[in-house]
MIKERO-293870 format. One line per 5 residues: number of its first residue (from 0); their letters; for each residue x, y, z of C-alpha. Coordinates in nm, 2 decimals. Layout:
<sites>
NUM) A) X,Y,Z  ...
</sites>
This chain:
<sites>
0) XXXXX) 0.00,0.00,0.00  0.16,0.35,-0.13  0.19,0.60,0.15  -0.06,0.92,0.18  0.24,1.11,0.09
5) XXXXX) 0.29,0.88,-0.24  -0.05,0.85,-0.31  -0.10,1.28,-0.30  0.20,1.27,-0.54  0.09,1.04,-0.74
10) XXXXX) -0.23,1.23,-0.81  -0.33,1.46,-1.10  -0.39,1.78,-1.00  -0.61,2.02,-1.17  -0.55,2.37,-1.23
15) XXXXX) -0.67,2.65,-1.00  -0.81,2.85,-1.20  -1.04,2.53,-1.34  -1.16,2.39,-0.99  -1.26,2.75,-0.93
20) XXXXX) -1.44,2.79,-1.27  -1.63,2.49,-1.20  -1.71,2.62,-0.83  -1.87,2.90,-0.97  -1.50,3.13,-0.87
25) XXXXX) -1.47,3.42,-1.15  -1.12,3.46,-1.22  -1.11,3.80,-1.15  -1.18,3.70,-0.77  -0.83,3.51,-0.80
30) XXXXX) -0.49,3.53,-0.69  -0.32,3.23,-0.80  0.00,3.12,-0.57  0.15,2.90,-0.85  -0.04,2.65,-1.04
35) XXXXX) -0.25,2.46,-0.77  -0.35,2.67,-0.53  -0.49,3.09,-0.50  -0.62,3.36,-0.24  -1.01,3.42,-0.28
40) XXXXX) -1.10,3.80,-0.32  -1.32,3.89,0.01  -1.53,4.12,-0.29  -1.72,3.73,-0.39  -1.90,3.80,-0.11
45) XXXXX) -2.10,4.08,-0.24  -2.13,3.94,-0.56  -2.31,3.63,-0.37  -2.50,3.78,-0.11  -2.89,3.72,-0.27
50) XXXXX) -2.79,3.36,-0.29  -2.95,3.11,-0.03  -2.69,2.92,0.18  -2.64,2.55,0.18  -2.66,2.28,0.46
55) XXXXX) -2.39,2.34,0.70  -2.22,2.00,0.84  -1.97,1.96,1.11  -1.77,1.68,1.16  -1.60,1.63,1.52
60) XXXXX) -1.51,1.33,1.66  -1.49,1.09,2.03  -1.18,1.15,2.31  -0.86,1.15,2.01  -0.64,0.88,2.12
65) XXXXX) -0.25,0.82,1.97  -0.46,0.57,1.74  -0.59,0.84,1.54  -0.95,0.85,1.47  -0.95,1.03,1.11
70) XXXXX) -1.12,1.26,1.18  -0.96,1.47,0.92  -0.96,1.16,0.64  -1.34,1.15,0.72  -1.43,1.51,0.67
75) XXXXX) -1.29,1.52,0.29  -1.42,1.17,0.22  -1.78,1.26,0.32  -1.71,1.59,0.10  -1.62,1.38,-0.19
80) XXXXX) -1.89,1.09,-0.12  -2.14,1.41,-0.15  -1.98,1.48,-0.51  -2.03,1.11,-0.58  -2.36,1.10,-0.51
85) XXXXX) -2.45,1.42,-0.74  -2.42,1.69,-0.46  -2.26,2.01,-0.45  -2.04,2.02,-0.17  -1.72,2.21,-0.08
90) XXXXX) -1.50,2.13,0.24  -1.36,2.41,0.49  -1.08,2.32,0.72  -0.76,2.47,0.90  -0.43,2.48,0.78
95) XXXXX) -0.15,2.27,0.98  0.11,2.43,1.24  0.47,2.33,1.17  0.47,2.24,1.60  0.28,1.86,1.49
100) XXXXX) 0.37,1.87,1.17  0.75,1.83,1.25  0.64,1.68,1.60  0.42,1.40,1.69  0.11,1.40,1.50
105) XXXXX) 0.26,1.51,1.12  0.04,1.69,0.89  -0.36,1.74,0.85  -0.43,1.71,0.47  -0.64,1.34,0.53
110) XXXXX) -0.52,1.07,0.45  -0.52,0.77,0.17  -0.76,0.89,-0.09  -0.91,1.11,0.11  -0.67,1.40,0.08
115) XXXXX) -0.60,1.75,-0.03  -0.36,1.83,-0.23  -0.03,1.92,-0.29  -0.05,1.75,0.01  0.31,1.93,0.09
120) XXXXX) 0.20,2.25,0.00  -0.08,2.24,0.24  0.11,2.09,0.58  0.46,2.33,0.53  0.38,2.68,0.42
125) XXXXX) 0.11,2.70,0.18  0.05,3.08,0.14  0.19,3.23,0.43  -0.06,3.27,0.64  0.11,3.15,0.95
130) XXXXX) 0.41,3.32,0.88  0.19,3.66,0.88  0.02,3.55,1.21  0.38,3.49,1.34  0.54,3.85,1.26
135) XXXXX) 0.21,4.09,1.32  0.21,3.93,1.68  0.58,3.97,1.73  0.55,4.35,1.65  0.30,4.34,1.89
140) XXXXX) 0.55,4.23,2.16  0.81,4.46,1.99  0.64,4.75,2.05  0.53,4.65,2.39  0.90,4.61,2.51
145) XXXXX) 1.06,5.00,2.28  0.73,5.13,2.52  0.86,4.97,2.85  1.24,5.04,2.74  1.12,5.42,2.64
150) XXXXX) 1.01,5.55,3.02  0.68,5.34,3.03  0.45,5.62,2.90  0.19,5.37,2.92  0.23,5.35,3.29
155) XXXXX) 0.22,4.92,3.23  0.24,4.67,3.49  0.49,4.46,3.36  0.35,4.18,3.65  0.03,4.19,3.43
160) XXXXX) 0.17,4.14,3.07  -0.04,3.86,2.86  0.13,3.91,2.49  0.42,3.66,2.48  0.61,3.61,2.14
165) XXXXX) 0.49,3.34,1.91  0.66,3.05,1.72  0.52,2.80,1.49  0.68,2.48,1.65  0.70,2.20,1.93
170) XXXXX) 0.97,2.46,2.13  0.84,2.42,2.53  1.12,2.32,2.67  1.34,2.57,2.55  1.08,2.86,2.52
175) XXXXX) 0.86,2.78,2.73  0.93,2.99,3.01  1.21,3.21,3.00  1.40,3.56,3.11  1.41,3.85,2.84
180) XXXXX) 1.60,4.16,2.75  1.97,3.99,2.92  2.20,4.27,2.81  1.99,4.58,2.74  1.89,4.64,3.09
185) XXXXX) 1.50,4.59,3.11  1.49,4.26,3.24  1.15,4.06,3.24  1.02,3.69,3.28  0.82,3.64,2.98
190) XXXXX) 0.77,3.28,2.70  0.65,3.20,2.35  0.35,3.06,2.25  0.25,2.83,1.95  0.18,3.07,1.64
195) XXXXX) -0.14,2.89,1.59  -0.26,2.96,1.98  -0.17,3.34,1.93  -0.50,3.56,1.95  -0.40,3.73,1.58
200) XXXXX) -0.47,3.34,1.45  -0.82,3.34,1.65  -0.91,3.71,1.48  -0.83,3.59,1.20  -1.03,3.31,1.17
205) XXXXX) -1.37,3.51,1.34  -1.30,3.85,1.16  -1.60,3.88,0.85  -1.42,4.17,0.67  -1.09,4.40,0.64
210) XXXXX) -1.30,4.66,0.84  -1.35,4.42,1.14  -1.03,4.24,1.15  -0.84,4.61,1.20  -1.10,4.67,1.44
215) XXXXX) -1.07,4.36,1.65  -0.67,4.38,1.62  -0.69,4.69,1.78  -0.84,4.55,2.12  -0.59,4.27,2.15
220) XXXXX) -0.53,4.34,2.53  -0.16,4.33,2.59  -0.17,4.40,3.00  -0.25,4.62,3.23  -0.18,4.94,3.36
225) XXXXX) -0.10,5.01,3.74  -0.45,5.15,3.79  -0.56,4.85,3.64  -0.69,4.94,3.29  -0.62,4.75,2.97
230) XXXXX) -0.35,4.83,2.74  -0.43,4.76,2.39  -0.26,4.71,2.07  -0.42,5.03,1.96  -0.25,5.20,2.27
235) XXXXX) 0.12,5.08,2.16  0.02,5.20,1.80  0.10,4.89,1.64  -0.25,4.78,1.53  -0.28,4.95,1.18
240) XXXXX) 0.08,4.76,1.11  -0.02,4.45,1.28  -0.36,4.44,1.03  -0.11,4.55,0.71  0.06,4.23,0.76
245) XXXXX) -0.25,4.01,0.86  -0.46,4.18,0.54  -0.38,3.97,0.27  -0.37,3.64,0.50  -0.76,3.73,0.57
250) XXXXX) -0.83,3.57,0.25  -0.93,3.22,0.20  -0.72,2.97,-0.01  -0.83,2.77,-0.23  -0.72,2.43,-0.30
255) XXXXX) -0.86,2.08,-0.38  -0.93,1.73,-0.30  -0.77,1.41,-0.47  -1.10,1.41,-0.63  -1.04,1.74,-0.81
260) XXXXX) -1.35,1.95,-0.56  -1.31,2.30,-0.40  -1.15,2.29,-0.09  -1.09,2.59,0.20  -0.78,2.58,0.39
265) XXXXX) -0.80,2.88,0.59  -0.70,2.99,0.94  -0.53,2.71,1.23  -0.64,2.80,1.61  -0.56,2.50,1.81
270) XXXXX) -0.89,2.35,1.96  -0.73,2.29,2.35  -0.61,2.63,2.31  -0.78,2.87,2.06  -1.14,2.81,1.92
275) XXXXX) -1.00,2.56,1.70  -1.19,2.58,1.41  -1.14,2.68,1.02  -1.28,3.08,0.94  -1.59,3.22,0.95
280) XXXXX) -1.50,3.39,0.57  -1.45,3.04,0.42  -1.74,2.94,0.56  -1.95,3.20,0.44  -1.85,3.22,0.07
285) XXXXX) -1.85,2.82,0.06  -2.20,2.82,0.19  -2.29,3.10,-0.08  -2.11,2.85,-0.35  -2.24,2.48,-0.30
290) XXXXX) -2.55,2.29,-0.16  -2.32,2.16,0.12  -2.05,2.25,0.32  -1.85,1.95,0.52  -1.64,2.17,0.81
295) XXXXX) -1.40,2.03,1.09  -1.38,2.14,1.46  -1.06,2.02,1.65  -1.01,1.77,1.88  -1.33,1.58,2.05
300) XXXXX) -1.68,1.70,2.08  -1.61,1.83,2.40  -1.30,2.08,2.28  -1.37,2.19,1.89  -1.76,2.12,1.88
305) XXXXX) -1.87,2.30,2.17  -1.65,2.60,2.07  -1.78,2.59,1.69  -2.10,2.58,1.82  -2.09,2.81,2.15
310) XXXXX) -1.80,3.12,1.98  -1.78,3.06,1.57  -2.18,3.03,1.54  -2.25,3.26,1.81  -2.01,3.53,1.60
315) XXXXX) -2.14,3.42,1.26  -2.47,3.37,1.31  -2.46,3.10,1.08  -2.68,2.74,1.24  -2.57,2.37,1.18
320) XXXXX) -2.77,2.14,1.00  -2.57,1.77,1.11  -2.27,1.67,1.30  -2.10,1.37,1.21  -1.93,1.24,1.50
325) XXXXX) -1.63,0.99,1.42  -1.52,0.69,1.61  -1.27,0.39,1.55  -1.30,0.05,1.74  -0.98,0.05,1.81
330) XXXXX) -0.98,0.41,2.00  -1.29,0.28,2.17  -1.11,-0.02,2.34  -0.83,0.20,2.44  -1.14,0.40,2.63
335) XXXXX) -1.20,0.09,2.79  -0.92,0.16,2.98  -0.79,-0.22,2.92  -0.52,-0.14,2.67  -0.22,0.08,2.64
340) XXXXX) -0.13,0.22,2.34  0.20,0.45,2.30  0.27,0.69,2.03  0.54,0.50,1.76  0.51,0.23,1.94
345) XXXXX) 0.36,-0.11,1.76  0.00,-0.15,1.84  -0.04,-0.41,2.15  -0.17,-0.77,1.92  -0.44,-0.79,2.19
350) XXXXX) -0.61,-0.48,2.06  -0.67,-0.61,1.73  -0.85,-0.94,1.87  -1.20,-0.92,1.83  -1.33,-0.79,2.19
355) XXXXX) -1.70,-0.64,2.16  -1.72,-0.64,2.53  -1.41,-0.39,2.57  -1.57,-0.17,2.25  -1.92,-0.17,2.46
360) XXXXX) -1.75,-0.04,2.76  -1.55,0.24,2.62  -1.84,0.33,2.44  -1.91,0.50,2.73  -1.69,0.78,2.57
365) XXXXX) -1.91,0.78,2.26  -2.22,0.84,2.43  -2.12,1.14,2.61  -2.00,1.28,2.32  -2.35,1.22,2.14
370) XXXXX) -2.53,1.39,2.44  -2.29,1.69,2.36  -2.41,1.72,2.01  -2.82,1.64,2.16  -2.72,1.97,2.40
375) XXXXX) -2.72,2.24,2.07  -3.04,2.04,1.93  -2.81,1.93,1.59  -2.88,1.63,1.49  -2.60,1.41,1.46
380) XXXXX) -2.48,1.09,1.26  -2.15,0.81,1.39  -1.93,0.77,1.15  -1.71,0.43,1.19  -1.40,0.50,1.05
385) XXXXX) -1.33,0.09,0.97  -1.01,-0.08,0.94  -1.00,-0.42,0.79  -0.91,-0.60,1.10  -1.26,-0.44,1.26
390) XXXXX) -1.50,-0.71,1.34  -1.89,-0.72,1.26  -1.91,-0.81,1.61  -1.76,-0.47,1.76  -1.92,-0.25,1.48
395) XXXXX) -2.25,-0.35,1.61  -2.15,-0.31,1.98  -2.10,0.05,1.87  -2.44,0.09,1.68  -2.62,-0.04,1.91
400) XXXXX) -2.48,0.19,2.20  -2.47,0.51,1.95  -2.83,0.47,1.87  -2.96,0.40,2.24  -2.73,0.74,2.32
405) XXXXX) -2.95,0.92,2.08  -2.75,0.94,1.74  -2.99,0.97,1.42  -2.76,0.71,1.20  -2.47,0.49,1.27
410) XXXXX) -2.28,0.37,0.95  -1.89,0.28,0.87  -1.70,0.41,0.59  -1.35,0.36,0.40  -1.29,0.67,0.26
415) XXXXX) -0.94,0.61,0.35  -0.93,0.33,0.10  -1.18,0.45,-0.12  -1.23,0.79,-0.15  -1.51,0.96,-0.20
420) XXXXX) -1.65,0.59,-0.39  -1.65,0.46,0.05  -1.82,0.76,0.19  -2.11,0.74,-0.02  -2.33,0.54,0.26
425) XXXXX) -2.20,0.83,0.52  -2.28,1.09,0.27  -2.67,0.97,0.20  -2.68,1.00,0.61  -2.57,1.31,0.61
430) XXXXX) -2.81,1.43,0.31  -3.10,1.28,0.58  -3.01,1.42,0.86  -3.00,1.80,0.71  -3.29,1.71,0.62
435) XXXXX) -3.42,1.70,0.96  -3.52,1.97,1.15  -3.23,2.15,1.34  -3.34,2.31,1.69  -3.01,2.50,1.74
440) XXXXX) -2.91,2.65,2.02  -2.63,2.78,2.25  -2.53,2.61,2.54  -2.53,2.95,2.79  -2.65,3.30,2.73
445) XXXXX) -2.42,3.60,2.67  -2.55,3.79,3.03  -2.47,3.45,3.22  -2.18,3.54,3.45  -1.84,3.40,3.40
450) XXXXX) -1.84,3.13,3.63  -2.19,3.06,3.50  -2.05,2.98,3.18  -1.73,2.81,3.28  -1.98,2.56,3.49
455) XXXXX) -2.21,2.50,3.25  -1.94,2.39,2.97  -1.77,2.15,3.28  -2.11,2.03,3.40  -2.27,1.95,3.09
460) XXXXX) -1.98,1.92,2.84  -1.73,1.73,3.05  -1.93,1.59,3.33  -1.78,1.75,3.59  -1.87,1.77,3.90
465) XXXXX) -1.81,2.13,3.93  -1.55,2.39,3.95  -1.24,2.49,4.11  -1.11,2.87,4.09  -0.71,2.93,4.20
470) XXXXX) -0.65,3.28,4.37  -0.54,3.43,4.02  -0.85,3.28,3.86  -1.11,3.46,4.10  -0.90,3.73,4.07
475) XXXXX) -0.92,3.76,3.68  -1.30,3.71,3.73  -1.34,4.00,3.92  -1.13,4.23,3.76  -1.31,4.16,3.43
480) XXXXX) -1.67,4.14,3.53  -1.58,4.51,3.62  -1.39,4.55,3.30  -1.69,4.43,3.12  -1.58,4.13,2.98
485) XXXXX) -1.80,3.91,3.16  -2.05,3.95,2.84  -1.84,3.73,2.60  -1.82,3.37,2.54  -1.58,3.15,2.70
490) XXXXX) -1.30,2.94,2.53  -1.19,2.66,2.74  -0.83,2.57,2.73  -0.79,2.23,2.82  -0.62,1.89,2.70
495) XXXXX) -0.77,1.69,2.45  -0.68,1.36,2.56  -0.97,1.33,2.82  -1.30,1.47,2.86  -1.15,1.55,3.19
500) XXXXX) -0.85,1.78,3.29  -0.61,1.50,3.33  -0.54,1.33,2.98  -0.47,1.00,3.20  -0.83,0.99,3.26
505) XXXXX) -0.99,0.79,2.94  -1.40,0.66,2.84  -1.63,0.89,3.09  -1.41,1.01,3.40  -1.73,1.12,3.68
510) XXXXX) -1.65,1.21,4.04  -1.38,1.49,3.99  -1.36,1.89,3.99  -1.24,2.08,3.69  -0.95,2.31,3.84
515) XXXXX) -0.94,2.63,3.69  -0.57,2.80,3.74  -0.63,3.12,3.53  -0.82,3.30,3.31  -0.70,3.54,3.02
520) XXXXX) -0.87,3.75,2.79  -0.88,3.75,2.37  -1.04,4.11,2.36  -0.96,4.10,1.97  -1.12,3.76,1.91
525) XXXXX) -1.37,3.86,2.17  -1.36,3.54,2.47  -1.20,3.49,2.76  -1.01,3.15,2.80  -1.01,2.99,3.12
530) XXXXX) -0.65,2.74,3.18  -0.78,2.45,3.30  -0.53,2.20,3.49  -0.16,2.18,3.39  -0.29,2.29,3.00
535) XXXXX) 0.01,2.47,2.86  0.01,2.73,2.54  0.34,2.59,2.37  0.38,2.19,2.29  0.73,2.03,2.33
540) XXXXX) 0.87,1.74,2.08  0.81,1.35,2.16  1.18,1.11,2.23  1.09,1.07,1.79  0.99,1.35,1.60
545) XXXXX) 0.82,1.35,1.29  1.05,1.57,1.14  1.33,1.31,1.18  1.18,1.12,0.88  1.15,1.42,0.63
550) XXXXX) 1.38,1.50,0.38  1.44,1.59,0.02  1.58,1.35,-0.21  1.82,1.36,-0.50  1.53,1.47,-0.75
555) XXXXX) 1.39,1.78,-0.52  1.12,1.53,-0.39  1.01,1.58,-0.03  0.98,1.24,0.09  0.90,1.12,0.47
560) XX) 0.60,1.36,0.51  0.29,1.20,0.67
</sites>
């Protein structure tokens, strides 16, 4: 079996210019980066607006596990089962950071046949989006430290600063937490951040025009002055700079599936950090362009879902017809808690026996992730992303407890193998479900008080008990209910590897307290994101990292890309 990386290669690509044409993209609303993949014009908007929108899907998935449930893989099969099955359907995810793709997970075009290509266009640079993320914020800080080096005329707490620097890689351990401005002075603790988890990357993926992105730049909080009011990116003087760099990264790209349809790539917030979740503009002109749009929310149900549904759809306005919720057996019996599975490590033979008891049991994680769907009244559908060595015996284990949870279909695919030719069953689900009626709705109002909010999300969402505010945390949450800030949504930053706080805790963890150590605000994406735990804003590399397998080889080819 070729590799994804071989098989993306492999492919031919069409043109730009002729999977725009086809997707109803004038030419004129172009700007082509090299033969395969171009910038959408914001102006197609306007040209669109008295169209009617299509069905809006989501696709999020149970706890992720190192198994990998495909959730990815499953997002652009559906999209291309939809084509095969004579629908007009366009697919909106995020683009990759360097951090996984060079660290333990590797890239996030899909996978198998199920893939958007160049597949090494889309996980290493693509346009430069990231890179214009990366600098704007660093001016940011740049500006914040000539300010405290120039007499302070901001009169900033320096104990109260919240803009650290941002990289795009896996750099904790060296960057994590560190001492600047050695030499020169004005010595401060500060660290780095992902680039992906910096608020600019959060803006850019809410922000619906040029207008509102230089808007929401400018109230980036950066700290605090001594008196205890917030210093803003408009108050260094950076912001009109920071949105010159950012302006031409507000633009969708466009770029396709193995298949040859339209595919977004556009903005890359982590989900256990940021909102997690492709843009609001790709959205929007995709809906304007085709019958259905297939979208992707990081992480679990828990983590991307409730942030698509509770901050992207809250800002957008726009209302989810279905959410397919993805699940492998194999990550299922790892949620049974009997088996323990290591990342790049060969899988343990006792997983692959057939074992519908141990499936049953950590379909306990399933279910909890179908009530979180049933909690925005979306309909939603399982998809069982199968593997040859699945047995009827466990596939039906997981029907059987999907549909008592409350899910509308349950149904396997192999897009992986397939394409779009093995999501075709998934996609006719789908198509039935939008079909339903949608009773959509947010999980807590925008008046609810902050700890209102943060205990609904652990109560309901994770199955907390309840909550535990540090010192700093209550602090924060009286200092900005007097700000004001109490209004906006909340964007919980926690790990991904459990419903819980702990990612040792696997299937439904009950009987605990979600600790909340801090709470920091995203003025300019407009949340405030509680830390939850030991939940850190900068990953560090595995003992093996991805990047240790890529290369170039005599020819120019990359090779070892996954």
């Amino acid at each position: 079996m070729s590799s994804d990386l071989e098989i993306a290669q492999q492919a031919k690509v069409r043109r730009i210019e002729e999977v725009a044409a086809e997707a109803g993209i004038e030419r004129d609303e172009l700007e082509l980066h090299g033969d395969y993949k171009a910038k959408v014009k914001l102006g197609i908007l306007d040209r669109l607006a008295d169209r009617p929108s299509g069905k809006y899907i989501d696709v999020t998935a149970i706890t992720p596990t190192p198994l990998g449930e495909g959730k990815t893989v499953t997002t652009i099969g559906l999209t291309q089962g939809l084509c095969k099955i004579g629908k007009n359907a366009f697919v909106c995810i995020r683009q990759p950071s360097l951090g996984p793709v060079f660290g333990i997970k590797g890239g996030a075009a899909g996978g198998g046949y199920s893939q958007v290509v160049p597949m090494e266009d889309f996980n290493l640079h693509l346009t430069g989006d990231v890179h214009a993320v990366s600098i704007a914020h660093n001016l940011a800080a740049a500006f914040l430290d000539n300010t405290l080096k120039r007499k302070n005329r901001l009169n900033i707490d320096v104990d109260t600063i919240c803009w650290n620097r941002v990289v795009d890689l896996n750099d904790r351990w060296a960057l994590g937490d560190i001492i600047i401005g050695l030499g020169e002075g004005f010595v401060r603790r500060s660290g780095f951040d992902i680039s992906v988890a910096s608020e600019l990357m959060a803006v850019l993926g809410l922000a619906n025009s040029l207008n509102d992105l230089r808007q929401r730049v400018g109230r980036c909080v950066v700290g605090y002055t001594y008196d205890g009011k917030p210093v803003t990116c408009e108050d260094l003087k950076c912001a009109g700079a920071m949105t010159v760099l950012l302006k031409d990264a507000l633009k969708p790209n466009l770029m396709q599936t193995l298949e040859g349809g339209p595919a977004f790539v556009h903005a890359g917030p982590f989900a256990n950090i940021a909102h997690g979740n492709s843009s609001i503009l790709a959205d929007m002109m995709a809906l304007k362009l085709s019958d259905y749009v297939v979208t992707e929310s990081g992480f679990g149900a828990d983590i991307g879902m409730e942030k698509f549904m509770d901050i992207k759809c809250r800002i957008s306005g726009l209302v989810p017809n279905a959410v397919v919720l993805v699940a492998t057996v194999r990550a299922l019996k790892m949620h049974s808690g009997e088996f323990r599975v290591r990342p790049g490590r060969p899988l343990p033979r006792k997983i692959l026996k057939e074992n519908p008891d141990a499936v049953a049991r950590g379909c306990a994680n399933l279910e909890k992730h179908v009530q979180n769907v049933a909690l925005f009244g979306v309909p939603s559908v399982v998809c069982i992303n199968r593997f040859t060595d699945d047995k009827d015996s466990e596939v039906d284990a997981i029907r059987e407890r999907a549909l008592a949870a409350g899910a509308e279909q349950v149904v396997t695919s192999d897009v992986w193998a397939k394409g779009g030719e093995g999501g075709i069953q998934l996609a006719e689900a789908v198509v039935e479900a939008c079909e339903k009626e949608s009773n959509f709705k947010l999980l807590y109002p925008d008046d609810a008080s902050i700890e209102e909010k943060i205990e609904a999300i652990a109560t309901k969402v994770y199955g907390a008990d309840g909550v535990e505010y540090a010192p700093t945390a209550r602090r924060k949450i009286k200092q900005f209910t007097e700000l004001g800030y109490d209004k906006l949504p909340i964007c919980m930053a926690k790990t991904h590897l459990s419903l819980s706080h702990d990612p040792n805790l696997k299937g439904y963890p009950t009987g605990y307290t979600l600790p909340v150590r801090d709470i920091r605000p995203s003025m300019g994406a407009g949340f405030l994101y509680p830390l939850c735990g030991d939940m850190k804003t900068i990953p560090g590399l595995p003992t093996t990292p991805a990047g240790e397998k890529v290369d170039i080889d005599e020819e120019g080819k990359i090779v070892g890309l996954f």
